[in-house]
C-alpha positions as CSV (number, residue, x, y, z in Angstrom):
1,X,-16.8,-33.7,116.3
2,X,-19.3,-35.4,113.9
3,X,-21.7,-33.8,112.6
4,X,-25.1,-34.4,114.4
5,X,-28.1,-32.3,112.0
6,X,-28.6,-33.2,108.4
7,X,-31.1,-30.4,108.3
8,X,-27.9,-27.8,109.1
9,X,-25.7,-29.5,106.5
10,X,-27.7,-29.1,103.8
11,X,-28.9,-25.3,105.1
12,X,-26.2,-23.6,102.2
13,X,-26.6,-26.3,99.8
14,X,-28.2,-25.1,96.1
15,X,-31.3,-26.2,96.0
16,X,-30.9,-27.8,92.8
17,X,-29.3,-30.7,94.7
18,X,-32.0,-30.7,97.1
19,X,-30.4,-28.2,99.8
20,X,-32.2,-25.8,101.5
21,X,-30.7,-22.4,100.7
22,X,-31.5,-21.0,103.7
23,X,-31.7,-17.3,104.1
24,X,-28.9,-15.4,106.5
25,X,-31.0,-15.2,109.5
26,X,-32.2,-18.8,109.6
27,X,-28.5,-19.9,109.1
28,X,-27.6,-18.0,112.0
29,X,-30.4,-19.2,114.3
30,X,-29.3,-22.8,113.6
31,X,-25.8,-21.8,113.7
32,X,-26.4,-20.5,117.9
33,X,-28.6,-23.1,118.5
34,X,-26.0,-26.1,117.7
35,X,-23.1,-23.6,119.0
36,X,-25.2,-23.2,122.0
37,X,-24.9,-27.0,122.8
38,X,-21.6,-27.5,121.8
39,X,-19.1,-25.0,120.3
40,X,-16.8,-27.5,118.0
41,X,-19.8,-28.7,117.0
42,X,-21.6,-26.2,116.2
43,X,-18.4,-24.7,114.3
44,X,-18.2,-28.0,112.4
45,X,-21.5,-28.0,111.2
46,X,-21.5,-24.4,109.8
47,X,-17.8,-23.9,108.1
48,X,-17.8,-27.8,106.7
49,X,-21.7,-26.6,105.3
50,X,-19.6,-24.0,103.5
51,X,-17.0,-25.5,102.2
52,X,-19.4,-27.9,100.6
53,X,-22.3,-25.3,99.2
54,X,-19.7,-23.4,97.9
55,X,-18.4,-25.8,95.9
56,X,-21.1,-27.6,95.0
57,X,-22.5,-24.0,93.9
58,X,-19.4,-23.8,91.6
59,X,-18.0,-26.8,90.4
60,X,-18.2,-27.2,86.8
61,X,-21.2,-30.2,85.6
62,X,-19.0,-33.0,85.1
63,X,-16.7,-32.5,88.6
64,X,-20.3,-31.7,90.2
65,X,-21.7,-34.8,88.9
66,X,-18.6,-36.9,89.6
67,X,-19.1,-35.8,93.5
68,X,-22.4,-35.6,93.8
69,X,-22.2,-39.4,92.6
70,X,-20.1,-40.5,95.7
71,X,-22.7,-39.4,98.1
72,X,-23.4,-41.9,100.8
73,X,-26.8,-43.3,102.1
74,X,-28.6,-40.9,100.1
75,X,-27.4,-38.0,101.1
76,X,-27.9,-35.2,98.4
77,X,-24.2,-34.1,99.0
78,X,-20.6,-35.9,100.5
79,X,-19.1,-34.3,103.8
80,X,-16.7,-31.5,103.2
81,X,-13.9,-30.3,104.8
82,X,-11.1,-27.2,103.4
83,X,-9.6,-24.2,103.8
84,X,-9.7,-21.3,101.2
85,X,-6.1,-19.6,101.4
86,X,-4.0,-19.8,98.3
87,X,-1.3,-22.4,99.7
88,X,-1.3,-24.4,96.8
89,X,0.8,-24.0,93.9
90,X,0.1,-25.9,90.4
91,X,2.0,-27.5,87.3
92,X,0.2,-27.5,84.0
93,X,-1.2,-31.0,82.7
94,X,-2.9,-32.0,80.0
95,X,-7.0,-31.2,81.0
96,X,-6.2,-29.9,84.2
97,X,-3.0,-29.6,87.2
98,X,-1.0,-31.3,89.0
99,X,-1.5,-29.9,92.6
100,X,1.1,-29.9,95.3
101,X,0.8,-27.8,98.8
102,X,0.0,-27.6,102.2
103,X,-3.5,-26.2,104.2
104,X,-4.4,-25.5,108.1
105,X,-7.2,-24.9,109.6
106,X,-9.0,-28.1,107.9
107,X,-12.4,-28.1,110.7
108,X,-14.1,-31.5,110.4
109,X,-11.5,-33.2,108.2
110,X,-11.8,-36.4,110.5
111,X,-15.5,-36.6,108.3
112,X,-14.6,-35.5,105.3
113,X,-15.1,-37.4,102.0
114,X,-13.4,-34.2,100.3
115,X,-11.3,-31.4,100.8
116,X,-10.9,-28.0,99.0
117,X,-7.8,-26.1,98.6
118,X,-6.7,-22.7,97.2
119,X,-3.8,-22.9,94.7
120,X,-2.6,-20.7,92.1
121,X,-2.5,-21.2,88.3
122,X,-1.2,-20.3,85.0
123,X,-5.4,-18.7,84.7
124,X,-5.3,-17.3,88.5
125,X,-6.7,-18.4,91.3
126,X,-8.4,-21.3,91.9
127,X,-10.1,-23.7,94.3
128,X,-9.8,-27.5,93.6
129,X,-11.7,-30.4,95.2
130,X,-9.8,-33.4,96.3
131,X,-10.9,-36.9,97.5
132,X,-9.4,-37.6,100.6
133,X,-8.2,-40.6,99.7
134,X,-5.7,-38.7,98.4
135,X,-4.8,-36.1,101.1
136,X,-2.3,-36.5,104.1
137,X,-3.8,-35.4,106.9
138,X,-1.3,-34.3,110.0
139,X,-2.1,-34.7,113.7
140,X,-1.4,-30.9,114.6
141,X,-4.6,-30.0,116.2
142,X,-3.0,-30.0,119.9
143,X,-4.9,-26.3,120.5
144,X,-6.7,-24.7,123.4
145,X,-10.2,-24.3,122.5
146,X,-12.6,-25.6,119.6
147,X,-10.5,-29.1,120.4
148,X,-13.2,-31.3,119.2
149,X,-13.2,-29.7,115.3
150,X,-9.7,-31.7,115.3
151,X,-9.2,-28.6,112.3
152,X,-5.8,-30.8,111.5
153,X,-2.8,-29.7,109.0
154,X,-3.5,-31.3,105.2
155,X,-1.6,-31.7,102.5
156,X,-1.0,-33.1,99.1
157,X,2.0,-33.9,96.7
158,X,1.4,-33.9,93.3
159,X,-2.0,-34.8,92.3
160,X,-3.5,-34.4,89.1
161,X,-6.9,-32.7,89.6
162,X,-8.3,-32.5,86.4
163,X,-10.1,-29.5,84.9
164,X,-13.6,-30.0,86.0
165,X,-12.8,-30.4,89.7
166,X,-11.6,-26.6,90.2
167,X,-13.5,-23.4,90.4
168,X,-13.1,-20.0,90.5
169,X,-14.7,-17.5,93.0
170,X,-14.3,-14.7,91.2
171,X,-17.6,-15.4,88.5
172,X,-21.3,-16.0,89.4
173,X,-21.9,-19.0,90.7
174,X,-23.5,-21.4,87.7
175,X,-26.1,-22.7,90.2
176,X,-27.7,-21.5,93.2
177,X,-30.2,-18.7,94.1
178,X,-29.2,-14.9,95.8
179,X,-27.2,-17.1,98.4
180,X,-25.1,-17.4,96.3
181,X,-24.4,-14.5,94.6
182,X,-23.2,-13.0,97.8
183,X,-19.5,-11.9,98.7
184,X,-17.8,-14.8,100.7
185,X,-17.9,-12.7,103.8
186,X,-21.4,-12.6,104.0
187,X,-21.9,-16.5,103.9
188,X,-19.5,-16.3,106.7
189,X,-21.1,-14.2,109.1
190,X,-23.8,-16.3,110.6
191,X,-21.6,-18.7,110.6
192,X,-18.8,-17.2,113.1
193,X,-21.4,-14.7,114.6
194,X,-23.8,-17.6,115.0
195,X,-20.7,-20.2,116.9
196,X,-19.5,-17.3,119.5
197,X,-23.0,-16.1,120.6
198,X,-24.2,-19.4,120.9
199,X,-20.6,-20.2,123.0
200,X,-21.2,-17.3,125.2
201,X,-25.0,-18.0,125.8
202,X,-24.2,-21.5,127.1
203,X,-21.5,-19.8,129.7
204,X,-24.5,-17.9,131.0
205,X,-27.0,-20.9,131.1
206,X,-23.9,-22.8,132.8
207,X,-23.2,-20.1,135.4
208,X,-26.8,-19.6,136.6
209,X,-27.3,-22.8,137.1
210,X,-23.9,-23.4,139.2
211,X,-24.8,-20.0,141.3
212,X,-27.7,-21.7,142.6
213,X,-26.3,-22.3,146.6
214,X,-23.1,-21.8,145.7
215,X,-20.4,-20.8,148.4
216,X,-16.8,-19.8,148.0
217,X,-14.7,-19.9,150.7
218,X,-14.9,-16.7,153.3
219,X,-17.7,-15.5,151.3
220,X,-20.4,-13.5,153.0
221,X,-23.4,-14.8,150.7
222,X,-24.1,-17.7,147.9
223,X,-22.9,-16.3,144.8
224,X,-26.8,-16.2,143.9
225,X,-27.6,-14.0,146.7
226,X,-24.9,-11.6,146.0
227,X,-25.9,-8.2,144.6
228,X,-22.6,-7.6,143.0
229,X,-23.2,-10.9,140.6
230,X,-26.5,-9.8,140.2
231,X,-25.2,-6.7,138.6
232,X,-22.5,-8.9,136.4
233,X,-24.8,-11.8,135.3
234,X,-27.4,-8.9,134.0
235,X,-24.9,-6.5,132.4
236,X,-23.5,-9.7,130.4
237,X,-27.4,-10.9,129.2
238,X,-27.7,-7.2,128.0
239,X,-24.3,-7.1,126.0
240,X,-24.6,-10.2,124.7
241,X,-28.1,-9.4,123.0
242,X,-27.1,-6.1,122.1
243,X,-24.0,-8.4,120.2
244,X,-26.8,-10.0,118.7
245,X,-29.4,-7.4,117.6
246,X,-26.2,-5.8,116.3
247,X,-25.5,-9.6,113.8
248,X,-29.3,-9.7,112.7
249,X,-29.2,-6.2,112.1
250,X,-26.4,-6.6,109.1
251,X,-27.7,-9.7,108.5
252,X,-31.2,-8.9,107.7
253,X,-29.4,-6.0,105.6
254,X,-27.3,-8.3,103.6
255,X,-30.6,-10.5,102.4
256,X,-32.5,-7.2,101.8
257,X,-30.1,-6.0,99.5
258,X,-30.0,-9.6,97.8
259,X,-33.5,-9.7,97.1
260,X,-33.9,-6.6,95.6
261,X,-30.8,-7.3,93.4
262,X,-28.5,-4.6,94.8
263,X,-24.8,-4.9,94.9
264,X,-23.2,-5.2,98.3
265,X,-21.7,-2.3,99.3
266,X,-18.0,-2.9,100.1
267,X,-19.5,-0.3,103.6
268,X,-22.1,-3.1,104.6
269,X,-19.4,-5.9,104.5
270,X,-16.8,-4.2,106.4
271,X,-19.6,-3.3,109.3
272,X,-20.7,-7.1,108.8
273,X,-17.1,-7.9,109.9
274,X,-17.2,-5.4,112.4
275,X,-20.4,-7.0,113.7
276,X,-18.5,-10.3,113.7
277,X,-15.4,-9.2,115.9
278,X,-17.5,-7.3,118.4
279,X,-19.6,-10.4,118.6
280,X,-16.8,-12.5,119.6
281,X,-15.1,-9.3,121.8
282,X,-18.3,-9.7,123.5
283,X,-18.6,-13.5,123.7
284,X,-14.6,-13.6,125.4
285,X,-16.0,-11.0,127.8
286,X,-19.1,-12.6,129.1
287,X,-17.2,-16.7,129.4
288,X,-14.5,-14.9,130.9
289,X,-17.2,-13.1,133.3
290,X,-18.7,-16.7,133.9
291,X,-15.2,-18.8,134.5
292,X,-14.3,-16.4,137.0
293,X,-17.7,-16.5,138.9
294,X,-17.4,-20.6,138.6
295,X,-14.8,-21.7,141.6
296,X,-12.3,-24.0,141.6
297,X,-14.1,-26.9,139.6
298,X,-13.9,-24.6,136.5
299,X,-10.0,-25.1,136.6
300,X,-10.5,-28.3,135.1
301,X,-11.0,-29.2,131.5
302,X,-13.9,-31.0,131.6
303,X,-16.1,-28.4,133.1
304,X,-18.4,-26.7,130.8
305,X,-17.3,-23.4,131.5
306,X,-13.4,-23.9,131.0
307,X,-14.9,-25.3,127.7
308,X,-16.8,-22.4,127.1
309,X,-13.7,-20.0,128.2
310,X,-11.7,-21.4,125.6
311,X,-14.0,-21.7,123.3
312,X,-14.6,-18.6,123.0
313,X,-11.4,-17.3,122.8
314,X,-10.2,-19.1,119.6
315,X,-13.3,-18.2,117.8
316,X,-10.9,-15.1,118.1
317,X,-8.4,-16.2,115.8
318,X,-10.6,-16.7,112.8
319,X,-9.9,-14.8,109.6
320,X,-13.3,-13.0,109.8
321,X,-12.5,-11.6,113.3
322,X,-10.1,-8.9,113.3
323,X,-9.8,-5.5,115.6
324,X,-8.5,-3.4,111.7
325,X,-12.8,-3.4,111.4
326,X,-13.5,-1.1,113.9
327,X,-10.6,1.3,112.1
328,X,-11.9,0.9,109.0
329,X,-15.4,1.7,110.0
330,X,-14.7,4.8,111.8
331,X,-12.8,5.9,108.9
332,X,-15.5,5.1,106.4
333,X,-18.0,7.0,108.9
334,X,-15.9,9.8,108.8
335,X,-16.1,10.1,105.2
336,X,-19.5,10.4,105.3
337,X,-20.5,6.8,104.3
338,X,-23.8,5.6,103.6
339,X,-26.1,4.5,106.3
């Protein structure tokens, strides 16, 4: 899926290189409002915006200045793609490594210029930026849901990446404002949050619309007539924006805590990923709601709510998203963490 809004690519990007450094909220308005349209897009849009702040945040001046160079069109930064798992393993070489290994996930490879991958050296982890001219890329995105990010298998054998195209996430970030300075989970948030609300909103806009009339066989009613859809298209719209009050809220709490130069509670980040499963528990429980209200024409792929359905689910199966939150926030609640 190719990326459609300049103004959302740039919406991480330091605004030393003319990016917009938006603040958490914002991102995650834009981040619905594409996701809301389309879900592969919308997650293309967000995580490939990542992958590219974040290194353009990091990089050291000469690798910044040799990517920023290769910029098409006069954009103020090339298309990223990347994932940041330490699959990569390194030789030593003279000014920098020789880089061999092997990433998945890669969303929006099919528009990348570059790629970043995790690898390990002799100095500890680190993230280096590869031209794609130099990556293989493998055709294993044969998935149900998010089809459209074609997030492919890549790899590379042996390539020298010298020193001033790695960087390390574990120091401040040389440029960039309080975006930057927080922890990677928190640049994440709107992002994930913002892809399975948006997801779940279109399956209602998609379901109220194909109500309208609608009559299933042996039915008593129209599906739009019938109290007991009534009751499940309301109950969704309420859990859904309780999902979402619940994102802004730690959202709005990260960015507070930014600007007044407070360190991030390892508490706030753990509810923020909380935040993020619930939203997507929430998201897989109001498409599901919607696919099974649709008929028979939802059965086929094509139809925007068996998009949405799946959707939806494999937002599930992101790193951010995982059920071991709601454990560890009960067990931090019940040592009397802060508020």
């Amino acid at each position: 899926m190719s990326a459609e809004n300049p103004s959302l690519l740039t919406m991480k990007l330091p605004r030393e290189l003319g990016g917009l450094e938006a603040d958490l909220r914002s991102q995650f308005l834009a981040t619905e409002a594409a996701s809301r349209r389309d879900g592969s897009a919308g997650w293309n849009e967000t995580f490939t915006t990542t992958s590219a702040a974040i290194a353009a945040a990091r990089l050291p001046q000469d690798g910044l200045d040799e990517v920023a160079a290769s910029a098409a069109g006069g954009a103020a930064w090339p298309p990223f793609a990347g994932t940041f798992p330490l699959s990569g393993r390194t030789a030593t070489a003279p000014n920098g490594v020789v880089l061999t290994g092997r990433w998945g996930f890669a969303s929006g490879i099919a528009d990348a210029a570059w790629v970043v991958g995790g690898c390990t050296t002799e100095s500890g982890p680190r993230w280096a930026v590869i031209p794609i001219e130099q990556v293989t890329v493998h055709d294993t995105w044969q998935v149900s849901g998010l089809e459209e990010t074609l997030s492919h298998d890549y790899s590379i054998e042996e390539v020298y990446v010298p020193r001033i195209r790695l960087f390390d996430l574990s120091t401040p970030a040389p440029r960039g404002g309080i975006l930057h300075g927080l922890p990677m989970y928190a640049l994440i948030t709107p992002d994930h949050c913002g892809v399975s609300l948006g997801i779940a909103r279109r399956a209602l806009d998609e379901i109220a619309i194909a109500a309208a009339g609608k009559d299933r066989l042996h039915s008593t009613a129209p599906l739009d007539e019938r109290p007991a859809f009534h009751r499940d298209l309301g109950q969704a719209d309420t859990k859904l924006r309780a999902a979402r009050a619940l994102v802004l809220e730690v959202l709005d709490e990260f960015w507070a805590t930014a600007v007044a130069g407070e360190p991030v509670t390892d508490f706030l980040v753990q509810r923020a990923r909380a935040a993020a499963t619930h939203a997507a528990d929430i998201a897989v429980e109001v498409a599901s709601m919607a696919y099974r209200r649709g008929g028979g024409s939802v059965l086929y792929q094509d139809h925007p709510l068996n998009q949405c359905f799946r959707d939806a689910h494999a937002a599930t199966q992101h790193v951010h998203v995982i059920d071991e939150m709601y454990e560890v926030v009960g067990t931090a609640l019940l040592g009397e963490a802060p508020d």
